[in-house]
LUMKESE-970914 format. One record per residue (C-alpha): y, x, z; residue number from 1. Coordinates in steps of 0.5 Angstrom, whole numbers, plus 500, padded with zeros to 3 digits. Example, Ala and Ser with C-alpha at 12.3 -4.5 7.8 and 13.67 -1.06 7.14 Angstrom:
! LUMKESE-970914
   y   x   z num
 491 525 516   1
 498 527 514   2
//
This chain:
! LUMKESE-970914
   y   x   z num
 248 476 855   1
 240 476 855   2
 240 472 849   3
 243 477 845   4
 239 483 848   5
 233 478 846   6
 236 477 839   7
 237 485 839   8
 229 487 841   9
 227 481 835  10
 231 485 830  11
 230 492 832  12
 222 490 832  13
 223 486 825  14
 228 492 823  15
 222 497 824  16
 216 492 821  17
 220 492 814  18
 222 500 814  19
 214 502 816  20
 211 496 812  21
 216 495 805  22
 220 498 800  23
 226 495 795  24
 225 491 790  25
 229 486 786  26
 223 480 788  27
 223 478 780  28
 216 474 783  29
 220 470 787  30
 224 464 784  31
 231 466 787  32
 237 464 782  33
 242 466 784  34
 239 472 785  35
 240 475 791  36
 244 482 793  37
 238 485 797  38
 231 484 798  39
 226 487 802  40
 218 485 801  41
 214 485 807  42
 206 484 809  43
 204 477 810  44
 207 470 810  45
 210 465 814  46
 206 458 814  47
 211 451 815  48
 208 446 817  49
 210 439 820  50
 210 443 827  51
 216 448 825  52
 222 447 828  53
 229 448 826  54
 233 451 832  55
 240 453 831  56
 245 457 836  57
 251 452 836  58
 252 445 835  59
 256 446 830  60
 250 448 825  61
 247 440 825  62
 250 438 819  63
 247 444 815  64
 241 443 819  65
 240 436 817  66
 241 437 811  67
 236 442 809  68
 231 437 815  69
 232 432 808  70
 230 436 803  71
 225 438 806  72
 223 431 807  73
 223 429 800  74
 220 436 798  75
 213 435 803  76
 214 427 807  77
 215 430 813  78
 222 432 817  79
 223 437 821  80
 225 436 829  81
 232 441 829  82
 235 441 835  83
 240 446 839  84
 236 452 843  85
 238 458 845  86
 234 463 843  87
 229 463 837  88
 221 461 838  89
 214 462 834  90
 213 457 829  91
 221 456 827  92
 227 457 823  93
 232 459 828  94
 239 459 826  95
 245 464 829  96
 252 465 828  97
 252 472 829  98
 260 475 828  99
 257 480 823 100
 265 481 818 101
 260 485 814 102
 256 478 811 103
 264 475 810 104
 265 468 811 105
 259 466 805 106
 254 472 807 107
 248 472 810 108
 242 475 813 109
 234 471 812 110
 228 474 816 111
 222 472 815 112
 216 474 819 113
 209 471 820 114
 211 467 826 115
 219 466 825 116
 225 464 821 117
 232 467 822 118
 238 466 818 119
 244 470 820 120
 251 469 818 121
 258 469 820 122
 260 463 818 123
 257 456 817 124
 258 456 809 125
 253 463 810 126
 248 459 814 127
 248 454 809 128
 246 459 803 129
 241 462 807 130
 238 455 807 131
 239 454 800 132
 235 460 798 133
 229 460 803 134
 229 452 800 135
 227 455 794 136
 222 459 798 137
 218 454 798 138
 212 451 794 139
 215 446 790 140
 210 439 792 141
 207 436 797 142
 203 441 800 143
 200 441 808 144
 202 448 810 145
 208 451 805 146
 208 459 806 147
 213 463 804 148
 212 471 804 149
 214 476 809 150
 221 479 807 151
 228 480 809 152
 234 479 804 153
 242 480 806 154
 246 477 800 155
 254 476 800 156
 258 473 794 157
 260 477 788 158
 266 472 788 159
 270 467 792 160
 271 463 787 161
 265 458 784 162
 265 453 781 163
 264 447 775 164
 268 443 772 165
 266 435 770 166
 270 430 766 167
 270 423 769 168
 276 420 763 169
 272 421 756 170
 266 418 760 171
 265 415 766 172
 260 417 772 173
 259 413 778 174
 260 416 785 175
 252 417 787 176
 252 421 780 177
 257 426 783 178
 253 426 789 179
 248 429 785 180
 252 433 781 181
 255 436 788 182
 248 437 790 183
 246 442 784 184
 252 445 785 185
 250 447 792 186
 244 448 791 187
 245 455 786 188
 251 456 792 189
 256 454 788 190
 263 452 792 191
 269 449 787 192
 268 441 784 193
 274 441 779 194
 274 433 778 195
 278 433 772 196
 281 425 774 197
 285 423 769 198
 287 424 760 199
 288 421 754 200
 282 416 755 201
 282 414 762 202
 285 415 769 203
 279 416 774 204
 283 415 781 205
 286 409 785 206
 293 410 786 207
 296 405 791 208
 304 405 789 209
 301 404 782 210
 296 399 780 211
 297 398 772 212
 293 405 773 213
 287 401 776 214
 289 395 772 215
 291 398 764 216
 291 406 765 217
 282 406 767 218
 280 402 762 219
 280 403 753 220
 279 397 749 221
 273 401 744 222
 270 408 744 223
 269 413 737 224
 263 413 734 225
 260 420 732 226
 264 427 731 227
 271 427 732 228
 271 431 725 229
 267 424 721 230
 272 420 716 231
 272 415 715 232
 272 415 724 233
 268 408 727 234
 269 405 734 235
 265 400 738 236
 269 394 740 237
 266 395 748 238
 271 395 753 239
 270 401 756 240
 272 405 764 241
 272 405 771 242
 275 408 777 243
 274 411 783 244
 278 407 790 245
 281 412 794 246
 275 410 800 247
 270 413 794 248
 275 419 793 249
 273 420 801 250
 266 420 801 251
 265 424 795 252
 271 429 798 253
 267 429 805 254
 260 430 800 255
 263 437 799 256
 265 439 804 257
 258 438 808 258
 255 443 802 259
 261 447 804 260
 264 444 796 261
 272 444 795 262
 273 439 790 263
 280 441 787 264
 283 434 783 265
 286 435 776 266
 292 430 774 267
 293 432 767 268
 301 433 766 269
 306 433 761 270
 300 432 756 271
 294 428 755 272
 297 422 759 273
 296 417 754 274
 292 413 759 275
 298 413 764 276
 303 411 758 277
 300 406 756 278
 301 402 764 279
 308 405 764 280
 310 406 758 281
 317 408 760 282
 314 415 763 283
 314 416 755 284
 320 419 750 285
 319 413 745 286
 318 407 751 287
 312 405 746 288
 308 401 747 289
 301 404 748 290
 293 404 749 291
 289 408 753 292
 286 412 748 293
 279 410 744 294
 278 418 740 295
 278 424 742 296
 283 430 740 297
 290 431 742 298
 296 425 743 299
 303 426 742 300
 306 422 746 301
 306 426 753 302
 311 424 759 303
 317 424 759 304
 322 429 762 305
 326 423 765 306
 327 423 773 307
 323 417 774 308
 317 421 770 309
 318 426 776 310
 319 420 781 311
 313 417 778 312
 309 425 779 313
 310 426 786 314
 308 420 788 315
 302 420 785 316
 302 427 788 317
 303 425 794 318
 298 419 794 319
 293 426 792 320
 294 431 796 321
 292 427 802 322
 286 425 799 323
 285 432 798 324
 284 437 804 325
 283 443 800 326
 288 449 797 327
 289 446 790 328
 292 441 786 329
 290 442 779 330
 295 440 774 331
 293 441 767 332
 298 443 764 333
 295 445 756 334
 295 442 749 335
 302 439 750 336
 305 437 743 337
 312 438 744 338
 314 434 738 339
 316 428 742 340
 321 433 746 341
 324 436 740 342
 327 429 738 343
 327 426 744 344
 335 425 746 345
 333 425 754 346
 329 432 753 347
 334 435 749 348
 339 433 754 349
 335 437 760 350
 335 443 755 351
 342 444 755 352
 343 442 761 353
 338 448 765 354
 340 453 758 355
 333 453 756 356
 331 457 750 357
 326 452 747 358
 320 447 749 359
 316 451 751 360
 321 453 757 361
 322 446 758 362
 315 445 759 363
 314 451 764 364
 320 449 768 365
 316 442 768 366
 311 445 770 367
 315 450 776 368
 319 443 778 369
 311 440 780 370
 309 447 782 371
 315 447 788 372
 314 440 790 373
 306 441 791 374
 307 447 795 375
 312 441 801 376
 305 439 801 377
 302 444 804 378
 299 446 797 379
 298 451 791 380
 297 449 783 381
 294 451 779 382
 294 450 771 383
 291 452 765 384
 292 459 760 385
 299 455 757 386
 303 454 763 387
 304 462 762 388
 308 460 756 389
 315 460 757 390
 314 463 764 391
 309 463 770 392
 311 458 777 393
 311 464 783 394
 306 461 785 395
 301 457 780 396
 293 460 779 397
 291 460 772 398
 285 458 770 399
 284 462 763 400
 280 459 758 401
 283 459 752 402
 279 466 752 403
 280 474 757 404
 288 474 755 405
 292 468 759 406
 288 471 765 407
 289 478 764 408
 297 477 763 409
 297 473 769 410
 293 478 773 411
 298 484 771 412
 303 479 774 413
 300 478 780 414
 298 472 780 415
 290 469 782 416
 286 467 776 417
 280 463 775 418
 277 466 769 419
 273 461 764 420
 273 462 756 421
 271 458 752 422
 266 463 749 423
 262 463 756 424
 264 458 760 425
 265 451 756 426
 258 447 757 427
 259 442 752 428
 257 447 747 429
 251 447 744 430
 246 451 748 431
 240 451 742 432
 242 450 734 433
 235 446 733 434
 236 439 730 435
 234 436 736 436
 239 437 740 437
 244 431 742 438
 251 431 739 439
 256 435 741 440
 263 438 740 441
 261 444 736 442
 261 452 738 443
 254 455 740 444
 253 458 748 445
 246 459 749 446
 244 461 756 447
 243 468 755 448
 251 469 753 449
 253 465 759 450
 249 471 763 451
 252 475 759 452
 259 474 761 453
 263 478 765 454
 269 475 769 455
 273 482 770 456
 275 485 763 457
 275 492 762 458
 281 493 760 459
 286 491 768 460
 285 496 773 461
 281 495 780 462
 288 492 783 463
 289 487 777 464
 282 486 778 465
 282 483 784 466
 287 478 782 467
 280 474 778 468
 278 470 783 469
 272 468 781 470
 270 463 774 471
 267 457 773 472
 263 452 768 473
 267 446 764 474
 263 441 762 475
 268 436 758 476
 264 429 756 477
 267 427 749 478
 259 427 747 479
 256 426 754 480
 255 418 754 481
 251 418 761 482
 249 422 767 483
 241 425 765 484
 246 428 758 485
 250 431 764 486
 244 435 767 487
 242 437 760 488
 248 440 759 489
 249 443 764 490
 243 445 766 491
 240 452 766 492
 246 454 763 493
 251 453 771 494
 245 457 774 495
 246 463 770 496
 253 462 771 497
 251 461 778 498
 249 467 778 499
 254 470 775 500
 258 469 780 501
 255 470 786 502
 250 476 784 503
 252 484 784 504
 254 486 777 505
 249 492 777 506
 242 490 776 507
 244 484 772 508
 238 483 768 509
 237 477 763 510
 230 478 762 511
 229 479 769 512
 232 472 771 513
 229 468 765 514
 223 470 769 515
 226 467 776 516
 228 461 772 517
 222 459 769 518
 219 460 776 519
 225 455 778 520
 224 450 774 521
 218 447 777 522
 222 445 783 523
 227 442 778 524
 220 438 774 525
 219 436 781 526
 228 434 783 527
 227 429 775 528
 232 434 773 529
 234 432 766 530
 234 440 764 531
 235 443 757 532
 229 447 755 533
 233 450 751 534
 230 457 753 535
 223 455 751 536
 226 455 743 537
 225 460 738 538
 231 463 735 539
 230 465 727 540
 235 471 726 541
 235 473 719 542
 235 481 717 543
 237 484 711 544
 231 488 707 545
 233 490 701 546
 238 487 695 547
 237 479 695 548
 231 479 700 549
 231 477 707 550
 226 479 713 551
 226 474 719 552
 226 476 726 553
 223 470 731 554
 225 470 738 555
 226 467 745 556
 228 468 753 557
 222 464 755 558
 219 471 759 559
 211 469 756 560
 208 466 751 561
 207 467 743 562
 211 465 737 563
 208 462 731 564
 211 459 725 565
 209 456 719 566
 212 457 711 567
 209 450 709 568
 213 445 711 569
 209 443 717 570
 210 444 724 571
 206 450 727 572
 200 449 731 573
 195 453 734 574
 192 455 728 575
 199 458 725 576
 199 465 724 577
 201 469 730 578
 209 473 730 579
 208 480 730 580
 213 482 726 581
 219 480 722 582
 217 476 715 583
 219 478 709 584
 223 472 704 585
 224 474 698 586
 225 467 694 587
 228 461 697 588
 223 458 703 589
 223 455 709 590
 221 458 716 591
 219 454 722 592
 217 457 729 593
 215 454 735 594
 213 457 742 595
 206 456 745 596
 204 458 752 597
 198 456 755 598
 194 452 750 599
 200 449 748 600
 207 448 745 601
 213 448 749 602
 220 447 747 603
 222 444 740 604
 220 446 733 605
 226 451 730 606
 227 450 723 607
 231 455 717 608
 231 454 710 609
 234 460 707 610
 237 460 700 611
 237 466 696 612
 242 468 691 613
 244 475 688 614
 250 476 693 615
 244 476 700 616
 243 482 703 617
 248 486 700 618
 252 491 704 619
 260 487 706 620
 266 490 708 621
 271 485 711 622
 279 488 712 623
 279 484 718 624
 274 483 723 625
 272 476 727 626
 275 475 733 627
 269 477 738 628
 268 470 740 629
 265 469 733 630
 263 475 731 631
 256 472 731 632
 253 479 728 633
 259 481 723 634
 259 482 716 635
 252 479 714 636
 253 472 716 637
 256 471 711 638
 250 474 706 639
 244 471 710 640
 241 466 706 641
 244 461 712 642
 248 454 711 643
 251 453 717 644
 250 446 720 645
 254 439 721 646
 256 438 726 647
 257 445 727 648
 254 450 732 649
 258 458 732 650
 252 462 731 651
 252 460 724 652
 260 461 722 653
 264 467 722 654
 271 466 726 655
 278 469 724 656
 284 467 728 657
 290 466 725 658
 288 471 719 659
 284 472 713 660
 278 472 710 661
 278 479 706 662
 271 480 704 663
 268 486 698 664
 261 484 697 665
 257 490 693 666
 250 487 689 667
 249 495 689 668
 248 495 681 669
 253 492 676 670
 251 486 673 671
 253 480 670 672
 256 474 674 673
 260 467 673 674
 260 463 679 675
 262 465 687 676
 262 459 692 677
 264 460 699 678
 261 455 705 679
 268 454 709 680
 269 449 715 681
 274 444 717 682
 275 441 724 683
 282 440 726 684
 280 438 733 685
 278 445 735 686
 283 448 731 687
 278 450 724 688
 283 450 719 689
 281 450 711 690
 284 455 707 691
 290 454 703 692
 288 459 698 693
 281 463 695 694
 281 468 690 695
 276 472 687 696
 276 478 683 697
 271 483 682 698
 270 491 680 699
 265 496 677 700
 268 501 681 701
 270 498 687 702
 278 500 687 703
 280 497 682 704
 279 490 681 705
 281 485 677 706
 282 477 678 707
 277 472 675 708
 279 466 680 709
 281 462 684 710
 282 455 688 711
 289 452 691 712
 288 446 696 713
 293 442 694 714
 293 435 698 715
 294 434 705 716
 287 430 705 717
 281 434 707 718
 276 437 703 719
 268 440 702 720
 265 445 705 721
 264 449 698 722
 269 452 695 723
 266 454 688 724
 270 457 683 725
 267 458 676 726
 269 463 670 727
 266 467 664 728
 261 472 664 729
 263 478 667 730
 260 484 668 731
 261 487 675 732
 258 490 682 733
 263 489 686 734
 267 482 688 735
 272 481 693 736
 273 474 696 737
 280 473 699 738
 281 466 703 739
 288 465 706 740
 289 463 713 741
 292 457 714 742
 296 460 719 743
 300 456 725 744
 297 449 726 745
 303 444 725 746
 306 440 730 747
 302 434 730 748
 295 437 730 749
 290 439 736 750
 293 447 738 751
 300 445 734 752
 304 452 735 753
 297 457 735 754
 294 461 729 755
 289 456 726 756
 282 459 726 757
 279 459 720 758
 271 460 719 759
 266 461 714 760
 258 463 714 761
 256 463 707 762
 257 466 700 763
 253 466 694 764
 254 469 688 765
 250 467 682 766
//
């Protein structure tokens, strides 16, 4: 009892020092990521040093004690002494469970004055976040005495659900590189590790009542070179794998748990099991044979709605849930190919039997049969946005990721969700469209539109959204040979996601964390992160100025600096002219830019070359929008002097899913016109479907128009980026370019069943 009544005077004098000597302030000086609830600055600092004693109230907080003792250690080479005390004392970190419901489960209180450090919280997980942010506190290298400024913050997570994903099957990491991924989880308060364990390309964990798993299913015999979307396809000859033995799940499992991580394993069902088929192919509706696979995409062959592919499941299952404390057992659940069903007697037969409608209730009544025999594990499932198809388990959480609409249908259901679309959430994105950057699967997610996300839609009311969980990042590794490309995917873009999801949404201010994070970075320069400076790159962006020219617009998120580019087609350097103003274009030429920030350049060399033609800069009506995702600026993308490149990142290319591309291009005056050539994209591994049809026609009216060509694709083979279509002289203002959906990807493809995406960036018309 006199300690707390110590412990009360110690808050009350700190409480009146801060309301006499502080005002509010978001602290956009300190290198905080995420970025804390609240914030109050005081006068003075707290000087660490070797002496500084870690203190903690309850025996119970000795891990989180040693943990941040490490840290410290490996920051400034000495380690502090920590021990339990009972109340707090001059030069100090004292550490106290204090009961506050306010600060929830994850929620803290950090204090600090000139003589001590105080962190309260509720619970151990609050207790670890404080430490997090006071270690960011810190000066990053080796100092004698690390000051760190009088202030006290209190900060309690938006969401409960935090997380980042990993793929371990399309390439392999071994456990010391998970240990590292956990520890950048942890340290931006990150609580969720999806480790998504098995796939087509390898099965990742030991199961002992099935050795072939370990034997056959870890292993490829050769691994595809270049894009998915490249013909002819090339593969190396090197025998490719690993796994993880059921001792290395426990050390990675107990990792976690000291960071206050739950790791949540995927098992991939009924689709992507190719690896698991090629060890017991009697799982399959055909009875193969198979091999793990060496490419990427989806695999028709899926397991089978046999008794003994649900005997084989639960055992599996059962080996997983207790390796596992947590909640959750993650499922998979999408991009099920349901041709093998549709001529499979065994499925056909279970569809008669339980009077299923089609394919897709076959598939939800697999996934609901796993979702009950999961819950006699003490267990809740959760599964990608394509398990609502054919009707949701009562009890299954949907990881929405196939954009907003899954996880707001599952919400208006009742059911917890997990939001995580593409669009924000898919690291493996592309997050520069500078040539230098590392091969990828495609799209475009720089950091500033991962900030960008919201994980609560507009549209649910405040009871469905309660049902959002949280969110979290995917990082899948087709394109990821090694652990530093890991890192360099994933970082920045998982702290803005961090912040994202532990951060209120008022206050949300890029420009104001791009300045924390450039800040921040030191510690990361000091940690050898393989960061991506993505941030420091200059973005070129064209603007329209008048018929057929073009102003180009620079810009970066990194805080300070200045750009400067060159139209000479070298790199720009000190001496190039200094960006002021957007730069007119009006003939074809190339830009190049760079940012230059204490006498010299940081970041890379971001390069455009535009193409002027009669059609650039004109105004366009498109009948039917993009979809948001790509939306990508509208209507002008297609007239702004840019050919996308390939591979493809999305900020070059206009997005329509499942309709057509409808554009009326007005040149402002009638003239004479006999070619219009429209840049297309096909990549069927992410759905991108060429058209099946272009016509043009033109108008002087711009009602009534007249056909002068058009272009039918006539073979199932693939074609080239540009569709030209040629006709005679023809005097015109307007012309209308229609190209025709593919329309419902066929049975057989990556995303069969879905309205295919078609895209286009370019048009010209000469």
């Amino acid at each position: 009892m006199e300690n707390r009544k110590l412990m009360y005077c110690l808050i009350l004098t700190l409480g009146i020092f801060f309301m006499d000597h502080t005002v509010f302030a978001q602290g956009t000086d300190l290198p905080l990521v995420p970025r804390p609830e609240s914030i109050k600055r005081g006068e003075g600092v707290f000087r660490f040093n070797a002496n500084t004693e870690l203190l903690f109230t309850d025996a119970k907080l000795g891990s989180e004690a040693g943990l941040f003792a490490t840290l410290i250690e490996q920051l400034y080479g000495f380690r502090p002494v920590s021990k339990t005390a009972a109340a707090s004392r001059p030069n100090s970190i004292y550490l106290s469970l204090d009961g506050n419901a306010s600060l929830g489960n994850e929620g803290y209180r950090l204090t600090v004055s000139t003589s001590e450090v105080i962190i309260q919280a509720k619970a151990a997980a609050g207790i670890f976040y404080g430490l997090q942010t006071l270690y960011q506190l810190l000066p990053a290298g080796k100092v004698v005495v690390a000051e760190v400024p009088v202030l006290e913050i209190v900060d309690v997570p938006r969401f409960g659900w935090r997380g980042m994903h990993l793929d371990v099957c399309r390439h392999f990491f071994t456990k010391q590189e998970i240990f590292r991924y956990l520890d950048h989880l942890a340290r931006y308060k990150m609580n969720r590790f999806h480790w998504h364990l098995t796939e087509d390309q390898g099965w990742r964990i030991e199961i002992k009542k099935y050795p072939r798993l370990q034997e056959v299913s870890a292993w490829r015999n050769g691994t595809r070179i270049g894009h998915y979307s490249e013909s002819p396809e090339r593969y190396d000859t090197i025998r490719y794998g690993g796994y993880y033995s059921q001792d290395d799940v426990r050390e990675v499992v107990a990792y976690a748990a000291q960071r206050h991580i739950e790791v949540i394993p995927e098992i991939e069902m009924p689709g992507h099991a190719l690896a698991a088929l090629a060890a017991y192919p009697e799982l399959s509706c055909t009875g193969g044979p198979f091999e793990t696979g060496r490419t990427w995409g989806v695999f028709q062959d899926v397991f089978c709605t046999r008794e003994e592919t649900f005997t084989f499941l639960q055992d599996v299952l059962t080996e997983v849930c207790a390796l596992f404390p947590g909640k959750y057992i993650h499922i998979g659940g999408d991009e099920c190919p349901k041709d093998r069903w549709k001529t499979c007697p065994r499925c056909q037969s279970r569809m008669k039997e339980l009077g299923l409608a089609d394919e897709h209730a076959l598939q939800s009544w697999f996934v609901q049969r796993m979702e009950k025999f999961v819950a006699t594990k003490g267990k809740r499932i959760i599964g990608w946005d394509e398990i609502l198809e054919g009707g949701l388990a009562p009890d299954a959480t949907v990881m929405s990721w196939r954009g907003y609409a899954g996880g707001m249908d599952a919400a208006r259901q009742g059911h917890d969700v997990i939001m995580a679309p593409t669009a924000y959430c898919y690291l493996d994105y592309y997050q520069s469209n500078n040539p230098g950057e590392p091969l990828s699967i495609g799209g475009y997610l720089p950091i500033d539109m991962v900030y960008r996300f919201e994980p609560v839609p507009d549209a649910l009311s405040a009871s469905e959204g309660k049902y959002i969980l949280g969110t979290q990042g995917n990082l899948w590794t087709e394109y990821i040979p090694n652990f530093r490309q890991v890192e360099y995917m994933a970082l920045p873009r998982m702290i803005a996601l961090a912040e994202v999801a532990w951060s209120p949404k008022a206050g949300k201010d890029f420009a104001d964390f791009s300045r924390r994070l450039v800040s921040h970075m030191k510690l990361l320069d000091l940690l050898k992160v393989n960061y991506s400076k993505a941030i420091c790159d200059v973005r070129l962006e064209s603007l329209p100025l008048e018929r057929s020219q073009l102003a180009v617009s620079l810009s970066s998120s990194y805080p300070s600096g200045q750009i400067r580019y060159s139209m000479d087609g070298k790199d720009p350097d000190l001496r190039s002219p200094l960006y002021e103003r957007p730069i007119p274009i009006g003939q074809s030429a190339g830009v190049k830019a760079a940012m230059f920030d204490g006498g010299r350049r940081i970041g890379s060399v971001a390069s455009q070359v535009y193409r002027l033609n009669r059609a650039t800069a004109s105004k366009v009506q498109l009948a039917n929008p993009p979809a948001e995702e790509y939306a990508n600026g509208g209507a002008f993308r297609l007239v702004d002097g840019v050919t996308g490149p390939i591979p493809w990142f999305g900020s070059d290319w206009l997005g329509f899913s499942g309709t057509d591309l409808d554009a009326t291009i007005d040149l402002g005056v009638a003239q004479e016109i006999r070619r219009v050539a429209v840049d297309f994209l096909e990549d069927r591994g992410s759905w991108i479907w060429y058209p099946t049809s272009v016509e043009v026609s033109v108008s002087q009216d711009g009602r009534n128009f007249t056909p002068v060509g058009s272009w039918t694709k006539e073979t199932a083979g693939t074609v080239d980026r540009w569709c030209t279509i040629r006709f005679p002289p023809t005097a015109a203002q307007y012309v209308r370019i229609v190209a025709r959906n593919a329309g419902v990807i066929p049975d057989g493809n990556a995303g069969a069943g879905r309205p295919a995406w078609l895209f286009a960036d370019e048009i010209q018309v000469e």
